[in-house]
VOZA-301288 format. One line per field, with one value per residue (C-alpha): x, y, z. Coordinates in steps of 0.05 Angstrom, whole numbers. Layout:
VOZA-301288
X = (X	...)
Y = (Y	...)
Z = (Z	...)
This chain:
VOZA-301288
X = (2079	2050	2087	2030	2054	2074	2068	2134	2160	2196	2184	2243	2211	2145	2187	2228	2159	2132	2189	2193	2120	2138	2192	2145	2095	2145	2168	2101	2081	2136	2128	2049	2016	1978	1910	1900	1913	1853	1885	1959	1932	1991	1953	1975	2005	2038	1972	1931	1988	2017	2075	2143	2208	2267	2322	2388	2452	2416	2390	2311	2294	2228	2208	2149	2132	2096	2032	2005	1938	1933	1864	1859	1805	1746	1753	1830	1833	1876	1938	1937	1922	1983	2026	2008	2024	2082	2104	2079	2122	2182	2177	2165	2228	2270	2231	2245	2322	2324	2278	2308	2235	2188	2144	2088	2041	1963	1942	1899	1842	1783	1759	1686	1709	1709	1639	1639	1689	1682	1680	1738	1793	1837	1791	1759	1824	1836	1774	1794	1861	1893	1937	1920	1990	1963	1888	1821	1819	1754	1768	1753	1676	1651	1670	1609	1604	1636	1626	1696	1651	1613	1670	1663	1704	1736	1782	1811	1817	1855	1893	1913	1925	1986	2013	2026	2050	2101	2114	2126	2184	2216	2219	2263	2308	2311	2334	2402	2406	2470	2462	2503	2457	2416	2366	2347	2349	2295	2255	2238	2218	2178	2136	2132	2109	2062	2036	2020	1987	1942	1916	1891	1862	1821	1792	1772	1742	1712	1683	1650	1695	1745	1765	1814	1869	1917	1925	1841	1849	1896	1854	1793	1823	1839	1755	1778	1831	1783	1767	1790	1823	1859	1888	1902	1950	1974	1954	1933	1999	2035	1980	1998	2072	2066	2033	2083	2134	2102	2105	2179	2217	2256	2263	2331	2349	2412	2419	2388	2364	2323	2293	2283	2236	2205	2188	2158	2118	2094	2076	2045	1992	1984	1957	1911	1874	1874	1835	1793	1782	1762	1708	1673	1684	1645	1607	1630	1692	1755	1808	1840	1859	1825	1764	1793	1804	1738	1705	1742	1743	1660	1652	1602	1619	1569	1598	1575	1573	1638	1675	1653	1684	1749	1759	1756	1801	1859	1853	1862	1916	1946	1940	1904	1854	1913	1868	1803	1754	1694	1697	1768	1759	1696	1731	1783	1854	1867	1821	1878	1926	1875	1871	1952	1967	1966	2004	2063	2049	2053	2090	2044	2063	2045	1986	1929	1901	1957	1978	1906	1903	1967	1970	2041	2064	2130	2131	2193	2155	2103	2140	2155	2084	2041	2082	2080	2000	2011	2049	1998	1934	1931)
Y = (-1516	-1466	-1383	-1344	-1273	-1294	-1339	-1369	-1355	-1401	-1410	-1362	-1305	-1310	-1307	-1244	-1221	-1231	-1199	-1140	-1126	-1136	-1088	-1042	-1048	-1030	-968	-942	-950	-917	-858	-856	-853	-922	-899	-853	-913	-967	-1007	-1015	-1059	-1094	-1084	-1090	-1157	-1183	-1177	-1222	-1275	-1253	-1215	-1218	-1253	-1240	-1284	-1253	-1286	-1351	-1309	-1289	-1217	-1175	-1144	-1102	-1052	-1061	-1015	-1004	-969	-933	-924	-870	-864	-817	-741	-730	-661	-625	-617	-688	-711	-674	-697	-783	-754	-735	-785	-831	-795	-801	-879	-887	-852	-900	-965	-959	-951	-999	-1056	-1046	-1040	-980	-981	-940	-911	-885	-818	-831	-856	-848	-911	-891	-889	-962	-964	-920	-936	-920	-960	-951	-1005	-990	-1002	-1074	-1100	-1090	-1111	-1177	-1186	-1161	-1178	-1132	-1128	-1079	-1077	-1117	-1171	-1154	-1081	-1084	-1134	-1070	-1047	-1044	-1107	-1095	-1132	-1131	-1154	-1079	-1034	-963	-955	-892	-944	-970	-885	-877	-936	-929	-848	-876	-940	-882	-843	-884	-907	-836	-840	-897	-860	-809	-854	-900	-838	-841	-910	-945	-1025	-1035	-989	-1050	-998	-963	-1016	-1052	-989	-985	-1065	-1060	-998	-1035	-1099	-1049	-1020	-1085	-1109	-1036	-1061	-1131	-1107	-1044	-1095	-1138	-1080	-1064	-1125	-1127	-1195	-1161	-1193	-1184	-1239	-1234	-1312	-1310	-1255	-1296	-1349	-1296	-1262	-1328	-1337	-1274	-1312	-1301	-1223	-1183	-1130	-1180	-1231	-1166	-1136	-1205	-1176	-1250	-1275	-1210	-1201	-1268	-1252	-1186	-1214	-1272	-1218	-1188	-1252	-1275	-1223	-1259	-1229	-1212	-1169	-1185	-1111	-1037	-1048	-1102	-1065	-1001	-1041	-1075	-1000	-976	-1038	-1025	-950	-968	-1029	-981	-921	-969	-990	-917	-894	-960	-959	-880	-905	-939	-902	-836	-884	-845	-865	-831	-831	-768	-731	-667	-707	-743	-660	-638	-697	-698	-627	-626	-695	-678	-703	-695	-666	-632	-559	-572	-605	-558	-504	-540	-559	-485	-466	-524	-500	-423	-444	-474	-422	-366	-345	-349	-396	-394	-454	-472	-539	-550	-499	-549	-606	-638	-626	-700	-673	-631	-696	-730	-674	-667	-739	-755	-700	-724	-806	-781	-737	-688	-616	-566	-535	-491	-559	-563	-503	-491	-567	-553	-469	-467	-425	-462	-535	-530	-530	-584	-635	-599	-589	-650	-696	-634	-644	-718	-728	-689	-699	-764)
Z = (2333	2292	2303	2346	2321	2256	2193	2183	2248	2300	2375	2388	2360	2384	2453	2429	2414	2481	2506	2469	2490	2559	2551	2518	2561	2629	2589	2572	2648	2668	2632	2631	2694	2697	2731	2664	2622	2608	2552	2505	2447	2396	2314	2252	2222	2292	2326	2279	2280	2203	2224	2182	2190	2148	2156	2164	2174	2197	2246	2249	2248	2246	2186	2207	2244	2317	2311	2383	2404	2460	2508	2562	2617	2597	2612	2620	2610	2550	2594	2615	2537	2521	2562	2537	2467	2488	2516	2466	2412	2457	2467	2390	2378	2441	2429	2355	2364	2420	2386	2317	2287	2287	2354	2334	2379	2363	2394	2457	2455	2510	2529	2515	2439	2433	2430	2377	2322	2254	2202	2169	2151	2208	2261	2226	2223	2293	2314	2279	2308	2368	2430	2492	2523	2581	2604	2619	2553	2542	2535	2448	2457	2458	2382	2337	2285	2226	2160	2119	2063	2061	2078	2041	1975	2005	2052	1980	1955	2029	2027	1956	1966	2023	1988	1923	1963	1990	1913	1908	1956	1935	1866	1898	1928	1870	1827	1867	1896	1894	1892	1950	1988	2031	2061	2010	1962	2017	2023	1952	1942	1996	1981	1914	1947	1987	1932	1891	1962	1959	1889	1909	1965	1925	1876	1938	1961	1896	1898	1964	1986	2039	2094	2151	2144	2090	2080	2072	2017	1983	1972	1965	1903	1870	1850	1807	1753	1700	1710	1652	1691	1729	1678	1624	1688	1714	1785	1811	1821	1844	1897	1920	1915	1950	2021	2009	2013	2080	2112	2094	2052	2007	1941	1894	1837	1796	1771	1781	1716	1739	1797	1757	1711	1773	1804	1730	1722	1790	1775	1708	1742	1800	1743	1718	1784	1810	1762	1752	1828	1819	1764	1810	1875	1828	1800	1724	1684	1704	1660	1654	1715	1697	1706	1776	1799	1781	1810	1875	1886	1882	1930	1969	2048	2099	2166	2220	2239	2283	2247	2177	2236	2244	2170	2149	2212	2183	2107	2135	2169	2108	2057	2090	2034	1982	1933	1966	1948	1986	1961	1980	2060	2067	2061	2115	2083	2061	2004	1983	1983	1943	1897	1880	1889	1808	1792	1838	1828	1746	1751	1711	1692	1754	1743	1766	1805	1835	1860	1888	1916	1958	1958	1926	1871	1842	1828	1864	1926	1920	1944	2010	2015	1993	2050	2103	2091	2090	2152	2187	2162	2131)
């Protein structure tokens, strides 16, 4: 019988699943009254039945993360809003040490928001794939129809602007990464392996052919072995490799030689689809990142009065006039990560851009900075 949760998965970790959500379930009840709580939704690669198993010692273990979303009756008032997001950060930080994987939590939502979701990637993956481990089952009919086949080239920017920037972390631990160091060594392979995943899925994107399920993109990307840009970067068979990777990490390097050169080639196909990806999302060839900054920092983004208001109110906040731009004050500050992010990815020489992107004055300081705007805004 086939793994419900995951793809190469036995029977005896679909029930360590179920019983971990139980768990999860009983600790988020207990902290969280349950009349302000309408629905506790499992996401991510577990909930659409592709989660990972890594075998360790003979013994199966899971590889990603549990991503949870969290739906609250309508009209709880600020104090009471509070209050589920703190709890919710607590329980991420006790389920996570107790499971052994991160337990990650959404910010509440109100149950009327269903109705109303974007249309971004995150919420047309979930409406794709889901197990409801608290609530009515029906609680997500109500999501708007989505079509992964017309999702907005702006998901790819976002989703490659995070996948870099976790690139851009495993480059710092790389730089003083012993080979005996397992964690580490598995952090940077598998922001790699994210990273490689980020590409296929842009070009998918690019290409208006999308879709939910990894194992369908696999087979989606494969009418694509003839494209130029994919057979000059080899990305058909990496893609492949990558989500191979996500399912059932199994991968070795003899040397950190041999990893070194896997990160570079990494960084060097990634360079080449961020900017190719950046072509088409402003619809004018990028190739220089002058040109990305200029282009980026003019996008014109259509928001409302209130939330033009609370944009302006975040960017004081963050460098209170110091390098005033309406273009960048207008904007909500994931602009400003979008701005600096090729100067950290290429590690480019600091600059003008990027001292007015992130309102620092020493290059010293940017990376402080970019991922104190990352971890908040993005």
């Amino acid at each position: 019988m086939a793994s419900y949760f995951t793809v190469y998965g036995s029977n005896s970790v679909d029930q360590k699943i179920r019983n971990d959500l139980q768990y999860i379930k009983e600790q988020v009840l207990q902290e969280i009254p349950e009349k302000w709580l309408k629905g506790i939704v499992l996401g991510g690669g577990y909930g659409r039945g592709e989660g990972g198993v890594l075998l360790k010692n003979n013994q199966e273990v899971l590889f990603n993360d549990f991503d949870f979303f969290v739906f609250i009756s309508n009209n709880l008032n600020s104090k009471k809003n509070n209050f589920i997001k703190k709890k919710l950060s607590y329980l991420h930080e006790k389920l996570s040490t107790e499971i052994g994987i991160h337990v990650d939590f959404s910010d509440p939502y109100p149950e009327a928001f269903i109705s109303s979701t974007p249309f971004t990637l995150l919420w047309y993956e979930l409406k794709f794939g889901y197990e409801i481990i608290f609530g009515n089952k029906n609680l997500l009919d109500q999501m708007p129809s989505f079509i992964g086949e017309e999702i907005h080239l702006y998901e790819a920017m976002k989703l490659l602007l995070n996948r870099g920037s976790g690139l851009i972390l495993a480059r710092e631990k790389l730089s003083n990464l012993k080979f005996n160091d397992t964690e580490n060594l598995e952090f940077v392979i598998r922001n790699c392996m994210k990273a490689i995943m980020a590409l296929g899925d842009s070009f998918l994107m690019q290409n208006h052919d999308y879709h939910f399920s990894y194992r369908e993109r696999c087979e989606r990307i494969k009418k694509y072995s003839s494209n130029s840009l994919i057979v000059k970067t080899k990305l058909l068979n990496k893609y492949i490799d990558a989500i191979e990777y996500k399912f059932k990490p199994e991968i070795e390097f003899n040397s950190m030689i041999d990893l070194q050169t896997f990160f570079e080639d990494t960084l060097e196909l990634f360079s080449v689809f961020y900017y190719e990806i950046s072509s088409t999302f402003f619809c004018e060839k990028i190739d220089n990142v002058d040109k990305y900054f200029e282009k980026f920092k003019n996008l014109h983004v259509d928001y409302s009065l209130k939330e033009l208001i609370k944009n302006f109110i975040h960017n004081t906040i963050i460098d209170k006039f110091q390098n005033f731009s309406w273009n960048i004050y207008s904007k909500y500050p994931l602009y400003r990560l979008f701005l600096a992010f090729p100067y950290l990815i290429f590690e480019m020489k600091f600059d003008k851009h990027i001292a007015q992107a992130l309102s620092v004055y020493r290059q010293e300081d940017v990376w402080e900075k970019y991922f104190f705007l990352w971890e908040r805004f993005n």
